[in-house]
N, C-alpha and C positions, 0 to 999 in steps of 0.2 A: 574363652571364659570357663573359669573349673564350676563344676555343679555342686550341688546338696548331697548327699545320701540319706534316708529317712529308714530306719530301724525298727518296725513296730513289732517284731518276733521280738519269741527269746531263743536265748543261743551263747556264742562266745565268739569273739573276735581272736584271730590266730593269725601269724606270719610264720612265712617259710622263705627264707631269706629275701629277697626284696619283692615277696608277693604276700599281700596279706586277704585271708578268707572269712565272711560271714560263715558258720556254719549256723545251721537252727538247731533246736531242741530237738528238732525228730530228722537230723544228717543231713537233710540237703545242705549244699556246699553253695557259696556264692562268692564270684571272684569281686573282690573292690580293685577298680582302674584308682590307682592311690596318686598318678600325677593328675589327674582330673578331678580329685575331689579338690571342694573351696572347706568342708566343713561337714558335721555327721549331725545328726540328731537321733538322739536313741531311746526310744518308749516301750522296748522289750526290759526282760532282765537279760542284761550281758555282763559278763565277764570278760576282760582283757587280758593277754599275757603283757608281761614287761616289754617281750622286745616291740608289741606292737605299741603299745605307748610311746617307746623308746624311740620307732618307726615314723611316727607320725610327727612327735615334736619335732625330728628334723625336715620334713617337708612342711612343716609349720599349719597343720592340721589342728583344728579346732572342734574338741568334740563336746558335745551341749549333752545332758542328761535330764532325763526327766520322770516326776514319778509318776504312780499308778494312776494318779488324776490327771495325768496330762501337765501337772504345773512344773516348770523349771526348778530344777534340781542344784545341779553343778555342770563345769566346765572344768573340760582337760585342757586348759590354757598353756599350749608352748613357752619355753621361753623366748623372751620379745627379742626381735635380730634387729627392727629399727629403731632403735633408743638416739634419741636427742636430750644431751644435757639442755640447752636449750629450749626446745616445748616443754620438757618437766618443770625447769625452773619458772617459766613465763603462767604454765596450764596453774602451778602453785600459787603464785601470785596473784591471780586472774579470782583465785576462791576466794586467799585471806582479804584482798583488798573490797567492801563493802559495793562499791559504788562499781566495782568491773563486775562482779559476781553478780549484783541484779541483774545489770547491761542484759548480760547472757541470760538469765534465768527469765528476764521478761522477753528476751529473742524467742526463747523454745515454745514457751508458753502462747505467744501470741502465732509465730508458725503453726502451731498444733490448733488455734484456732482460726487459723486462713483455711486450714485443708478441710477443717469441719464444716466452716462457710461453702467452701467448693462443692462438697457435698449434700447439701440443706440445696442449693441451688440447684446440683442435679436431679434433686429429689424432685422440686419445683414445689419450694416450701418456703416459708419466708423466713426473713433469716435476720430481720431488726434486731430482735432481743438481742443474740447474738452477738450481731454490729455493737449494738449500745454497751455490754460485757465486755467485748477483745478492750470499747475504748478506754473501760477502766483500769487496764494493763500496767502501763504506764504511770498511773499516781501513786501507786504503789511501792513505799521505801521498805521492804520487810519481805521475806523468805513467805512466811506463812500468808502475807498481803494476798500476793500474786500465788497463791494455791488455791487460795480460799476464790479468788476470781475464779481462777481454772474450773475447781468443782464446779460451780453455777452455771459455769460455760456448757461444760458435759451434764450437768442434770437439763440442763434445757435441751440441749442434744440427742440425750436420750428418749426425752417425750417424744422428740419428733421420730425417730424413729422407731418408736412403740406405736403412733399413729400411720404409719406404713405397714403393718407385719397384723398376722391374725392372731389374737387374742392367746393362743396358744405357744407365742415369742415372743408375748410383752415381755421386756425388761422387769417393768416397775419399780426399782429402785436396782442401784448399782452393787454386785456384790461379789466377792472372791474369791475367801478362803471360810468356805468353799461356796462354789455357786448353786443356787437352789432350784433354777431355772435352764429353760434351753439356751434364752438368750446370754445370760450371762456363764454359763458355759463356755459356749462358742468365743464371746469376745474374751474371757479369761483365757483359754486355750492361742486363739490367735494370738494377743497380746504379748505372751510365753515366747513363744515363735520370733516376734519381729526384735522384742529383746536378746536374744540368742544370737539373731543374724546382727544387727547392731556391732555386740559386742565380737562378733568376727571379722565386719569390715573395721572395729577401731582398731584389732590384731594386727591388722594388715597396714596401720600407719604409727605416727611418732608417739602417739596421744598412749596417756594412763590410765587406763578404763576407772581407775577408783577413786578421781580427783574430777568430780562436779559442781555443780551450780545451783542448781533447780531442787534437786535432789539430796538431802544430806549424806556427803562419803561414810562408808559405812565398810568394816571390815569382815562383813560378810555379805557384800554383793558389789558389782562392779556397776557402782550410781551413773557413771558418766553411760554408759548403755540405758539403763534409763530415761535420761534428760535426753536425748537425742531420738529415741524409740517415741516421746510423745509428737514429734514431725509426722512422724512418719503411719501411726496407729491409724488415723482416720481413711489416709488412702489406700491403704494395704488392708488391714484387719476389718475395718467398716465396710468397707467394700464388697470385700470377701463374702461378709458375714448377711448382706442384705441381698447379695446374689444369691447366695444359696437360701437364701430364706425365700424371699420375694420368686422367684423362680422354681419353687417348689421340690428344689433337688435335696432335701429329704425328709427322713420320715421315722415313724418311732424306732425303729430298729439301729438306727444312729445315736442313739440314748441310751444310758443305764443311768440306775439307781445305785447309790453306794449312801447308804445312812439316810442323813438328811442332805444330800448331796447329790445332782445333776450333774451325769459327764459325759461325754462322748465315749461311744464302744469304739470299737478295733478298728469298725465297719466305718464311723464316723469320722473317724480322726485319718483315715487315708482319706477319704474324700475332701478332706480339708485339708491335707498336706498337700493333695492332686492342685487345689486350685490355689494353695501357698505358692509352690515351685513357678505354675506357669504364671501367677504373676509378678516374681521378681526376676522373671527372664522376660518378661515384655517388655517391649522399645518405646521409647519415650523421645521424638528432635528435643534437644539440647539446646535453649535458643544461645547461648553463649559461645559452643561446642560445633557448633551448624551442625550436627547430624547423630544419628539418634541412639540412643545408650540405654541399657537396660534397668531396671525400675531398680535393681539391689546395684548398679553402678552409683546412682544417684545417692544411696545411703556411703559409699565411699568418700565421693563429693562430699558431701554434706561435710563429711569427717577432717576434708582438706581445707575447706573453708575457717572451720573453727581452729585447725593448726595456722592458717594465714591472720586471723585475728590474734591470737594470742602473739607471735609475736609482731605483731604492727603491722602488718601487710597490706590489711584490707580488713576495713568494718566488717563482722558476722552481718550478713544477713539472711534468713531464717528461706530453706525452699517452700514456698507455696504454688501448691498445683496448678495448673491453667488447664489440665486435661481431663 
């Protein structure tokens, strides 16, 4: 399995024929193993030469950017070597057609609230309301129907886990851009994060990152990373975010102020990169697979399942955790 690389200097990215170097800002040099990278994420200020962009599109390298707040930026998206006229044409049809495009948009949606479920129960919380929300998923004929469920789902959500954390990580209401708080810091910054890797493993199959569901396509961002990023948020990002809360691993020094704005310092954001990485290289038995595959293999799956739906293969249906 190729790994991550995580960027948080500044510096410039450089090649010297088929070796490409980190340098920082103050010379240290750092060699990238470029057949083992899956994919970069960069939260310094870098500069690129041509040949390394050049470099990298051909080993099919995906490199994610991000700005000074930690929010996602852009992507240095190669160009795509798996093209299927066929998933294109099917992934199109799947949008225009009313009645496939809910299908899926109530699949993500309801996924995203199996894994919130998973987790209210780890919490050893209750998890009715919840139940009673995912079941109005489904009556829902309309795009905004099934969002407006979603929001209620995650405002209930969120209480419960402002009722675990000290008063100092309440949430209190959900917010973005930008976030004014520790907690929604954390979960904006994660959030960032699983959408990036998303859109790496859809890199890696037939599928068109900007042909969604759930999501309205939008020609400045790749929606179908999105729709598929909300499966995946609560076991990855939530998770993340109530270990290092609830276990006290950190402390003001992982915060800055910028305006009216809460973010993670330098200090912050490696420690949450630290427990990003090891948790999409954890191993998960695969009850289908008999044997056990790592947690960002899972996000690939997920990606084959919904190219199996599209064209006829096999009904989507949505991963919800058991672990």
């Amino acid at each position: 399995m190729r790994n991550s690389i995580y960027i948080t200097k500044h510096g410039k990215l450089v090649r010297n024929e088929n070796t490409v170097y980190f340098i920082e800002a103050g010379g240290e040099k750092h060699l990238l193993p470029v057949e083992k990278i899956e994919d970069i994420y960069v939260y310094g200020k870098v500069s690129l030469t041509s040949q390394v962009i050049s470099y990298f599109s051909q080993k099919g390298i995906v490199v994610h950017f991000f700005n000074k707040y930690g929010f996602y930026q852009a992507s240095l998206y190669p160009r795509e070597t798996l093209v299927s006229g066929t998933v294109l044409v099917n992934q199109a049809e799947h949008y225009l057609d009313k009645e496939k495009r809910l299908y899926l948009a109530k699949r993500f949606v309801y996924g995203s609230a199996g894994n919130i479920i998973r987790n209210v129960r780890r919490w050893k919380k209750d998890t009715e309301e919840i139940e009673k929300l995912r079941g109005k998923i489904e009556f829902q004929d309309t795009i905004p129907g099934i969002m407006e469920v979603e929001g209620k789902i995650r405002e209930k959500y969120y209480s419960i886990m402002d009722s675990l954390v000290s008063d100092d990580y309440k949430m209190i209401k959900r917010e973005r851009m930008p976030p004014t708080n520790k907690m929604n810091a954390l979960i904006s910054f994660g959030n960032s994060l699983v959408y990036s890797t998303v859109l790496s493993e859809i890199y890696n199959t037939q599928l068109n990152p900007t042909i969604s569901y759930l999501h309205e396509p939008s020609e400045r961002r790749f929606s179908l990373s999105l729709d598929i990023s909300e499966i995946f948020k609560p076991i990855i990002v939530d998770r993340i975010v109530m270990k290092l809360v609830r276990k006290g691993m950190l402390d003001e020094s992982d915060f800055r102020k910028d305006l009216n704005a809460v973010l993670l310092s330098d200090k912050g954001r490696r420690k949450f990169l630290k427990e990003y990485d090891e948790k999409l290289h954890s191993t998960i038995m695969h009850r289908g697979l008999g044997r056990k595959i790592s947690l960002r293999r899972f996000i690939r799956i997920e990606c084959y399942k919904l190219i199996k739906h599209l064209i006829g293969a096999e009904k989507y249906k949505p991963l919800i955790a058991w672990w």
